[in-house]
N, C-alpha and C positions, 0 to 999 in steps of 0.2 A: 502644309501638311500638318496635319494634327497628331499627337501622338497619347496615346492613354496612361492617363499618370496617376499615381496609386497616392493617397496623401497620404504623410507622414507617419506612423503613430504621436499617442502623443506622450509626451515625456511623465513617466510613473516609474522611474525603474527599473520597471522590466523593459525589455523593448522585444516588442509582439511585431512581428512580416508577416505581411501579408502578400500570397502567392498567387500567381497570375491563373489563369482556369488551365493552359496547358501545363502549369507547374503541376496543378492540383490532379489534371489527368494523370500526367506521368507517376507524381508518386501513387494513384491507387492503383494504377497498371501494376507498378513494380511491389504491391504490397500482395496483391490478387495471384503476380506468378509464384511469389515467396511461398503463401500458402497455398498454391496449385500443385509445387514445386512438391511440398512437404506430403500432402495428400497419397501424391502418385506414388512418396517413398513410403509412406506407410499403408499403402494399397500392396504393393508388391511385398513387403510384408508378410502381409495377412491380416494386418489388423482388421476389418471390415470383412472377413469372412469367404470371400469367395475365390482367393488365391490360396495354396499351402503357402506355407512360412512361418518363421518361429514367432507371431506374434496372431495366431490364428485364434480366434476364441478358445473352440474345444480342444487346442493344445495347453493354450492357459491355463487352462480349467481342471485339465490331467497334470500338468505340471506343478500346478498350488495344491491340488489335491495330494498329489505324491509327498508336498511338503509339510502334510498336514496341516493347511490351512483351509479351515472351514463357512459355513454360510454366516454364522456369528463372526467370526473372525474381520469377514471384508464387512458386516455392518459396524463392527464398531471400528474400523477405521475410518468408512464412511462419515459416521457419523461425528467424529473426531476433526475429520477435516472439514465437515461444516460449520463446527463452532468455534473451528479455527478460523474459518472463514470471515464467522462472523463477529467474530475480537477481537483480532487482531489491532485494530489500532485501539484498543481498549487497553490489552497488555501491551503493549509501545506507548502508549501516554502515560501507564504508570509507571514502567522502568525509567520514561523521560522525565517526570517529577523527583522520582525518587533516587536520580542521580544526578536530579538538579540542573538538566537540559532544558532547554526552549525556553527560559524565563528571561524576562524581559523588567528594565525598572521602569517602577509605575509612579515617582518623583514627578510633579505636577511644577511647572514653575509658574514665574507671575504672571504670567501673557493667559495659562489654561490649557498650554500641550503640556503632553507627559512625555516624557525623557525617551522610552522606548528602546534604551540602550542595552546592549546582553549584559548579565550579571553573573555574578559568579558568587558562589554560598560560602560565607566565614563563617568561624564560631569563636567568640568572644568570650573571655571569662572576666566576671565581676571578680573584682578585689573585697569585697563587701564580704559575701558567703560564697567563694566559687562558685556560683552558678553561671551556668553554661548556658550564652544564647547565641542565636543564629539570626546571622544579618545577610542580606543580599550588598554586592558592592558590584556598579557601573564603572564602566569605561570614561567614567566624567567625575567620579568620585563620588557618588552618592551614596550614602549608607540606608536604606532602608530597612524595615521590620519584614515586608511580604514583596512579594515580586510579582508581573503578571504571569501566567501559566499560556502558554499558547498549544492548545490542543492539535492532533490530528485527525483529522476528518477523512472520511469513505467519500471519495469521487463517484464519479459514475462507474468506472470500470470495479472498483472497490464492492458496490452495491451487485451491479451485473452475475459480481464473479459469486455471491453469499446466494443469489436466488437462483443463480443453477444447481449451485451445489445441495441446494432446499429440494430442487427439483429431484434433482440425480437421488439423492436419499429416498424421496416417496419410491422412486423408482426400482429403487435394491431391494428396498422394504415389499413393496409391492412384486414383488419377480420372484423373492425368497419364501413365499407361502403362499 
């Protein structure tokens, strides 16, 4: 009797499973009722219009009205959270610089790798003219001048989520004149 055997990954660090097809059915099943599940609850709602309930469109729309909030109002939050959408790891890579996160030392030794080790930012004062500099220092003791900077990058879901919200905006824009 034969049995189906999955090879290993292979050794990188991470260690990546690989799930058999009824693993992979089960979990879409279970992700399909999550959002069927959610659906039904914001169906009975009202979101989607065809049931009352307090989250009914033209209740909405009487209720932000009553608060005075206007058709400018929801475009420029719209609008807000599309360019949120779309830098956020723009402003997350520079808060992560500029408080000296994600850097790594770039220390090359004689072989021709580089060290790769997290670093942590000192500042140094000459005895000369007090002047003030800033070194990077590893976990192996390496003092360097600069550090590498490891960016964060937009996935697929990251990218997905910026061109709907592109979309959703034509949409508003398009609806409100």
């Amino acid at each position: 009797m034969k049995f189906h055997h999955t090879p290993a990954p292979p050794k990188s660090g991470v260690e990546l499973y690989r799930h058999s097809y009824g693993q992979q059915r089960l979990w879409h099943f279970g992700l399909t009722m999550i959002v069927m599940g959610i659906s039904f609850f914001l169906y009975y709602l009202g979101l989607f219009g065809r049931v009352d309930g307090p989250l009914n469109p033209s209740q909405l729309g009487e209720h932000l009205a009553a608060l005075g909030v206007s058709k400018a109002h929801i475009m420029i939050i719209v609008v807000f959270l599309t360019l949120l959408s779309l830098t956020w790891n723009w402003i997350y890579n520079l808060a992560s610089f500029l408080r000296g996160k994600r850097l790594t030392c770039s220390k090359i030794d004689t072989r021709g790798y580089v060290c790769g080790e997290p670093v942590g930012r000192i500042t140094l004062t000459r005895r000369k003219n007090s002047k003030r500099i800033r070194r990077y220092l590893c976990g192996e003791g390496h003092k360097q001048a600069e550090a590498h900077f490891h960016a964060v990058k937009k996935g697929t879901v990251g990218h997905v989520v910026w061109m709907i919200s592109v979309i959703f905006t034509f949409i508003v824009f398009y609806a409100s004149y």
